[in-house]
N, C-alpha and C positions, 0 to 999 in steps of 0.2 A: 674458226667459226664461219659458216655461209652467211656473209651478209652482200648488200648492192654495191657497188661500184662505189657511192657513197655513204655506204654505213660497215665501209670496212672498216674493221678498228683504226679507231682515230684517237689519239690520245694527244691532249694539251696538260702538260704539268709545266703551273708558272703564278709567278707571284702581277699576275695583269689579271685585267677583266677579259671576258671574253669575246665581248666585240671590240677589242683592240685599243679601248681609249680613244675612238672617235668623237669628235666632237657633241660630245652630251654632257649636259646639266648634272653632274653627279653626286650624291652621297651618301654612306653605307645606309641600307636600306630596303626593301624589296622593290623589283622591277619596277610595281604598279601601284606604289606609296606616293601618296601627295603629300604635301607639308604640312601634317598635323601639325594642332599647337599654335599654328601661328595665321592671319589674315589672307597669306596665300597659299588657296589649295591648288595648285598645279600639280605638275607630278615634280617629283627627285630629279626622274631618270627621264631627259628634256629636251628637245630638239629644238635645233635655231627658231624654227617656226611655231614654237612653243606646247608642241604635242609630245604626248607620250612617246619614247625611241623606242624604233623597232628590237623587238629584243634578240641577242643573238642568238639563242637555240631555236629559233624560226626554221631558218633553212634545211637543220638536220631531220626536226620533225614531221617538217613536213615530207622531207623526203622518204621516210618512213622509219628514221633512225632515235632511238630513245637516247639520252641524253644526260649525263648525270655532272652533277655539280658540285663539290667536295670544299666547302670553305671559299667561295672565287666571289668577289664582291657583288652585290644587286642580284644574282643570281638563285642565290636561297635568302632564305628568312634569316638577318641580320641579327636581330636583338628580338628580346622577349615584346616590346613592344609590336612587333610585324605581326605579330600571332593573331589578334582580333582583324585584323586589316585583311588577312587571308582565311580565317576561319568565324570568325564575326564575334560580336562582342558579347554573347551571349551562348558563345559555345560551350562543351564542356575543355575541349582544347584552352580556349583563351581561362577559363575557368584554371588551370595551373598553375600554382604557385613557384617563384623562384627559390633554389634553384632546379628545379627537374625541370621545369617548362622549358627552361635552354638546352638541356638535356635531351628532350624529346624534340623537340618541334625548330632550333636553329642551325645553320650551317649547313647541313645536309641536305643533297634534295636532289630530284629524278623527275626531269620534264618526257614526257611519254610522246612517241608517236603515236597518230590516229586510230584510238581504237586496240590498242596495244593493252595485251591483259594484263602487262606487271603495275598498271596505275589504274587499274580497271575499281570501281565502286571496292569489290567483294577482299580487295588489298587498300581499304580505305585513302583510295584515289580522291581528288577534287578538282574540279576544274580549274582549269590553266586559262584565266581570263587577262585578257589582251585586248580589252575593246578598243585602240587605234592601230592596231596593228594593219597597215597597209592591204589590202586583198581582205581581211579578216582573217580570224582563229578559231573556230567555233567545234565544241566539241572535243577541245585537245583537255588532258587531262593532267594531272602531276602528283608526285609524294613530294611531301614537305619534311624533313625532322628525322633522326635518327628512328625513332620510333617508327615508322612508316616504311623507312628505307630497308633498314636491318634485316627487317623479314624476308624480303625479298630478294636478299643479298647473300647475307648468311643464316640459311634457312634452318641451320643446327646448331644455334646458340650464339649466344650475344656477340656482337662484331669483338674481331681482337685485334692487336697489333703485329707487325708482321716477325715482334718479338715471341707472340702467344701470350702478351697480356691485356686482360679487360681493358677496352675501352672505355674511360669512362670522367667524368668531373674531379673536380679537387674536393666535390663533395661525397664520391662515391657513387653517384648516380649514373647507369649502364647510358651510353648516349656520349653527343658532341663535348668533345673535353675544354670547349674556348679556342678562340682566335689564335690563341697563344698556346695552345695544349696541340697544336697541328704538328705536331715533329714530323719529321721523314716517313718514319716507323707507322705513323696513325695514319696520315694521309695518302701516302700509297699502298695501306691495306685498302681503306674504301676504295680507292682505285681499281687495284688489282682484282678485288669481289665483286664490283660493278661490271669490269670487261668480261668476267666469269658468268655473269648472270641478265647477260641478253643487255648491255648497254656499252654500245660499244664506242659512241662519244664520251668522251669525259673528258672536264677538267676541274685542277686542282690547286689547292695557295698549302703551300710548306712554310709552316711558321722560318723565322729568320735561325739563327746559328749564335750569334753572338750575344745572349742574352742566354738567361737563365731563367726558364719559363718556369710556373706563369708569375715570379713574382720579382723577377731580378734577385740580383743586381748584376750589370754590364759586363762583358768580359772584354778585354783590351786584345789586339793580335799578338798571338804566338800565349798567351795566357791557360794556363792548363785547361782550364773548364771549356775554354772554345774550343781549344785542340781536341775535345775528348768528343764536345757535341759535333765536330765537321767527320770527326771517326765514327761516331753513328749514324750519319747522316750516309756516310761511303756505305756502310754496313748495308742498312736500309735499301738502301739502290740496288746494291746488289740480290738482297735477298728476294726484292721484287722483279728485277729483268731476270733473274734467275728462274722466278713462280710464272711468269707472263712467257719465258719460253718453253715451258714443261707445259704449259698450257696450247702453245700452236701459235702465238703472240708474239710477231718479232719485227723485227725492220724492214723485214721482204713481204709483209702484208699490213705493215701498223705505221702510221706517221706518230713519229715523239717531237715535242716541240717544246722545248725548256726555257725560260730566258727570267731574268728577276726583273723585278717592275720598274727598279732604280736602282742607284748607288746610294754608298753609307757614307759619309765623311764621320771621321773617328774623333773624339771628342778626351784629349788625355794628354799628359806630361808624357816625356820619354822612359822606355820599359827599363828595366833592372833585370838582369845586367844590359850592360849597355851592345852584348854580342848575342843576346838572347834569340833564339831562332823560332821556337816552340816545338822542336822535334826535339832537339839533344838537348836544349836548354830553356824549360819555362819562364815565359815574360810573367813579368809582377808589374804592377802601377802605385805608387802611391796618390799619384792624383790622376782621376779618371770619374767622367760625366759633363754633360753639357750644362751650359752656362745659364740659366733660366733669368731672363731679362724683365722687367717689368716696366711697359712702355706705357703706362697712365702714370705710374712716379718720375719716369726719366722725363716723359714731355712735362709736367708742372714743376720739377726741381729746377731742368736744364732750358728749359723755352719759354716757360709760363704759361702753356696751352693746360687749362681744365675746363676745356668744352669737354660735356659727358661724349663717349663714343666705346663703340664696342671692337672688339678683336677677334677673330680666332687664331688661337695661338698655334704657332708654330716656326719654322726656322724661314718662313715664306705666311708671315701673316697677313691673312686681310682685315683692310680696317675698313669700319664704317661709322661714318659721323654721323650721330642719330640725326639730326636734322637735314639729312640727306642732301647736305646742298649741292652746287650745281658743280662740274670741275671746276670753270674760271669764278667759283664764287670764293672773295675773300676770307674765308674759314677754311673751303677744302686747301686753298694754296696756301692757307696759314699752317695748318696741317704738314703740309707735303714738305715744304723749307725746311720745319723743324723739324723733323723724321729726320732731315738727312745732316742735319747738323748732332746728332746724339753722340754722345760717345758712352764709351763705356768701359771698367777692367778687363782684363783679363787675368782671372784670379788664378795660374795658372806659370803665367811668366811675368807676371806685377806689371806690366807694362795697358797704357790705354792707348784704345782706336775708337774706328766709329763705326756706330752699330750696322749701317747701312752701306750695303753694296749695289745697290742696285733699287728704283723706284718706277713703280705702273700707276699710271692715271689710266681712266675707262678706254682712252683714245688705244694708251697701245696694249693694254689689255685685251681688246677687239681684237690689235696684232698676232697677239700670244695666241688666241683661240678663247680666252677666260671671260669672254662674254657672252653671256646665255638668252635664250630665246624670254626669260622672263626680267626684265628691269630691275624690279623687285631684291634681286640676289646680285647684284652689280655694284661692288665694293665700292668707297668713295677713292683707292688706292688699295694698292698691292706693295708691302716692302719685303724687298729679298734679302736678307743681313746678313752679316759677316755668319757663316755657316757653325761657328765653334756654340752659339749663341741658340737659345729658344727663346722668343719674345711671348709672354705671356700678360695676360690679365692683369689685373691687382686685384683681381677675388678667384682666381684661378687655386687651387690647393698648390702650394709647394712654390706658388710666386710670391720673391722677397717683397716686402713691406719695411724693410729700413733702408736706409744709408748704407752701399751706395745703390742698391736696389736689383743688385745682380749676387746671386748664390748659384754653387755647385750639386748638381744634381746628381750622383751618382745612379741611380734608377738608369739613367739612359746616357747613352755613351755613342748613339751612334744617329746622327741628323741627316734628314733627308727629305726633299721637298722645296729644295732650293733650285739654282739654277748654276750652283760651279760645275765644274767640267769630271771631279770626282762624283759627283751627285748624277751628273745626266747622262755621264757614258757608262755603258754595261755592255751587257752581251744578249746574243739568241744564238740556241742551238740546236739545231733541224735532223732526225736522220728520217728515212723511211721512202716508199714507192715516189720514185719521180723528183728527189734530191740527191743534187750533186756531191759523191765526198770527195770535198776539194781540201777538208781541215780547218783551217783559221782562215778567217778570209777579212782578210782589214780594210780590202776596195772601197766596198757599197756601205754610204754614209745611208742608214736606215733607222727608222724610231720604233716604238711598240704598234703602231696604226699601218703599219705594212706588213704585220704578222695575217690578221684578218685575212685580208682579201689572197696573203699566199696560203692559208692553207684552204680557201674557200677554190682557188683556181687549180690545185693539186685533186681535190674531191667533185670538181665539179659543179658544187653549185653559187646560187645567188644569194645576196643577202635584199633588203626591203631598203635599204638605203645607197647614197652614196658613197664611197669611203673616204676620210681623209687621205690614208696610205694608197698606195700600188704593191701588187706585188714584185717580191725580189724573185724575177724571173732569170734574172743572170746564175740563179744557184740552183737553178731547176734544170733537169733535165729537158731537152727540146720536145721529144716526143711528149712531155708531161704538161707540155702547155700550149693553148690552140695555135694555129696556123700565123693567128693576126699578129700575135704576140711574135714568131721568127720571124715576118716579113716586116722590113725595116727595123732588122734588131739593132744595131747599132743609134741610129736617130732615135729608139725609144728608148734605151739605156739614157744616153744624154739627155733627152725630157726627162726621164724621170728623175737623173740626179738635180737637173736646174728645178725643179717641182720641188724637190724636197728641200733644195734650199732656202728658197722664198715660202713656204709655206710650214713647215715644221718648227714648233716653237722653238727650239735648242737650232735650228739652222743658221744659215749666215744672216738671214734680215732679220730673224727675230732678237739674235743676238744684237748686230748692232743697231735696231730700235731702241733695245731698250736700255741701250747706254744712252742714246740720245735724249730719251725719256727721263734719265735719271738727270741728266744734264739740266735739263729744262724744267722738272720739279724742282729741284734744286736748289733755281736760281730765286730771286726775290720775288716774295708772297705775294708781290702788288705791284700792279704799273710796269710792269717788265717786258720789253720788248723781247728777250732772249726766249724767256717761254712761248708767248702768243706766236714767233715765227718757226719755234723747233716743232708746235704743236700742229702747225700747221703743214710744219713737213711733211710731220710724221700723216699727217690726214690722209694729204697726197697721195703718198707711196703707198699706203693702205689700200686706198681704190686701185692704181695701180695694179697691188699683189694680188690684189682680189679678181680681178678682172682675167687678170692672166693664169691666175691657178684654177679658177672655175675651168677653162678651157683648157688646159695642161691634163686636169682631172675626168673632164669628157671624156679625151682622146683616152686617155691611160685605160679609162671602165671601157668605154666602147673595145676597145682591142681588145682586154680580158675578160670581158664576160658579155660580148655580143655579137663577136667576133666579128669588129669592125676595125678595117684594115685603115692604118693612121694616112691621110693627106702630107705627103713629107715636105712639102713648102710650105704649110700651115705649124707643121710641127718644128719645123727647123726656125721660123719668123718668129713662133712661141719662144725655142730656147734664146734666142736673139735679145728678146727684150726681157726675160728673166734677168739673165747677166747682165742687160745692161741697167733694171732696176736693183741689184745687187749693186754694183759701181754706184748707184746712186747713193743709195742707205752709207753704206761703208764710206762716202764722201762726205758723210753728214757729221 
């Protein structure tokens, strides 16, 4: 297909967002959704400075490259609610009842270059409003919803899957099948018919494998039903690099960028038999699902805390104590001790632990990055717990209400959102114009926020913000990336791995802050010198990290996208006091 320099097919299939998980405010929801419902109307999607974020298909469209979104978070219309928020509340759009109206108008969606006739009025296009978007937006236009898209896609009948079956709900309705209804099979047909039909950006979220969509229940590894769902998932793949190179679609003019958003930790007894492989010999579980905790019964049985306070639940909950008190105010530290004294069964191997692995107060939350441009949304605490574990509500559906307050949930078998080392390491996989095939490459310690700015510096262009990440130029081709980036290659490599260390929440500081953190919530609720001086460290080093990653991050953008060549006694002084605030943390 003729397209520019940057609007050569570009393709992102991955369970991330697509500005990389940058530092933003986030939750599912459209782009430019403020917090209905509730006292603050800010936006979702949040910048430190508390403005709406640049959105990421900016860059392509403007450059005159249409855009398509297939399922990828904040990106398209999330829930039936997003529908009057983009179409007004008095449309006949919003006017649709569930469920067709998730059918027609969620998940799917095609942000249009300027003036581009596949979003044009007469293909019931609407405007792509972005009113903070940096420089402005004005006149860009978008489809929203299978309904919109389809036509323009698959212009001879209802979209299919790249089985040849209707696309469609568990109710039968032609359109988006759910979150959960994204198999292989669905989500790289819209793919594959997008790049076919004049959009040559895309990206995409592939429902997970080990689950039995859309209703459960879990599958365990090597367990026949996963084995069977990761053999259509191969199937799939194939059938589409198969369609995408009959089409002129390949690696020597298409960038593929693959990588999952996280890790799973598995949640289950040992399989049967106990040499079960799941190719010559299917796994079985008898006990399998995560452990659903209820932390308003645990903290009033085991601590005697029943100040009301809310949760959201998860293996990484935040909590908020409705009286919003202050960190050093004697409730939140009452709080925070008792958290980390719980314990709890494990129903599983009859044996008990404690639910807490790890504890964030606001200070090193800031550390993590999990503090937002709005107050507002700023937990009283963050507890990361033992991963086998969901900590839920006590009005949550499916959260125990007796003695000992912890039940087996088979629904879900696989937790994620935590911070173990199963959970936060994964992969990324790159082929296409101006990457290296090197194979496995286990060197470069890199997160989801250095995908961004590598495939913006392979394509050439800008984004409207800073980035958290750099890109991984060591795996690029030289000729694929400006001048500034080979000169002093060696001193930028080393910035950037001292950058990602002190700055990347899963890196060396974040790691051991928030041991230190945990230490010092911990400790006693009141009157405690061991908190007020750990807290204080942790202040410290915060400014510190801050101070030096702002500049680590200069240097990094300036070299790749301004082709501004690094001062290498600025940049080597940089790596100098990274490591040696790394020595500090790790000393703490």
């Amino acid at each position: 297909m003729a397209t520019t320099m940057a609007c050569r097919s570009l393709m992102v299939l991955a369970f991330f967002n697509p500005n990389g998980t940058d530092s933003f405010a986030s939750s599912f929801g459209y782009w430019t959704n403020t917090l209905t419902g509730t006292a603050d109307k800010t936006y979702k999607m949040l910048t430190a400075a508390g403005q709406n974020a640049p959105a990421p298909w900016v860059p392509y469209t403007r450059a005159g490259c249409n855009f398509g979104a297939v399922a990828t978070a904040n990106t398209i219309l999330e829930s039936t609610g997003d529908i009057k928020n983009v179409y007004g509340a008095g449309s006949p759009q919003a006017a649709e009842t569930f469920p067709k109206n998730q059918a027609d108008f969620v998940g799917i969606g095609i942000h249009c270059a300027l003036g581009n006739v596949l979003c044009s009025s007469a293909n019931t296009g609407q405007p792509d409003l972005l009113p903070q978007e940096p420089g402005g937006y004005l006149n860009f236009s978008a489809l929203y919803g299978n309904k919109y898209v389809a036509p323009q896609i698959s212009p001879n009948g209802p979209m299919k899957d790249l089985n040849g079956n209707p696309i469609q709900d568990p109710f039968g309705n032609p359109g988006f099948p759910g979150f959960d209804g994204m198999s292989a099979s669905v989500s790289l047909s819209y793919v594959a018919a997008m790049q076919e039909h004049g959009v040559p950006v895309t990206y995409a979220y592939i429902s997970d494998a080990h689950d039995a969509h859309p209703s459960g229940p879990a599958y365990g590894p090597g367990q026949a039903g996963y084995v069977a769902a990761l053999a259509a998932y191969d199937d799939a793949f194939n059938k589409f690099f198969t369609r995408l190179a009959n089409d002129g679609i390949n690696q020597s003019n298409t960038l593929f960028v693959f990588t999952a958003d996280e890790g799973d930790h598995f949640v289950g007894g040992p399989p049967s038999p106990a040499n079960c492989d799941g190719v010559t010999t299917p796994c079985t579980y008898s006990q399998i699902g995560e452990l659903a905790a209820s932390m308003p019964n645990l903290l009033a049985s085991q601590q005697g805390i029943t100040a009301p306070f809310d949760i959201h639940s998860d293996s990484a909950p935040t909590v908020y104590v409705r009286t919003n008190p202050a960190r050093t105010d004697t409730l939140a530290r009452s709080f925070e001790h008792a958290t980390g004294k719980l314990t709890v069964p494990n129903l599983m191997t009859g044996k008990t632990g404690n639910l807490t692995d790890f504890l964030a107060d606001p200070v090193e939350m800031k550390l993590l990055h999990m503090v937002t441009g709005d107050p507002a949304r700023t937990p009283t605490y963050t507890l990361f717990a033992d991963p086998n574990y969901f900590v839920c509500n006590a009005f949550s559906s499916g959260c125990p209400t007796s003695p000992p307050f912890v039940t087996q949930n088979p629904g879900f078998a696989w937790n994620h959102g935590d911070v173990q080392p199963e959970i936060t390491t994964t992969w990324l996989g790159m082929v296409g114009p101006g990457v290296r095939n090197i194979g496995v490459d286990n060197s470069i310690w890199s997160d989801h926020t250095d995908i961004r700015p590598t495939i913006l510096t392979l394509v050439g262009l800008k984004d409207d913000y800073s980035h958290d990440g750099r890109a991984l130029f060591e795996d690029l081709f030289a000729w694929a990336v400006p001048q500034s980036l080979r000169a002093h290659s060696a001193t930028l490599t080393r910035l950037a791995q001292v950058y990602k260390q002190i700055d990347a929440c899963v890196g060396q500081f974040g790691l051991a802050t928030l041991g230190v953190s945990t230490r010092a919530l911990e400790s006693s609720s009141s009157g405690d010198n061991t908190y007020t001086t750990l807290e204080n460290e942790l202040i410290s080093a915060g400014n510190q990290r801050d101070a030096i990653a702002a500049q680590m991050i200069g240097l990094l953008e300036g070299a790749t996208f301004n082709g501004q060549a690094i001062n290498e006694q600025q940049a080597k002084a940089l790596i100098a006091q990274g490591q040696t605030l790394l020595n500090q943390v790790n000393g703490l």
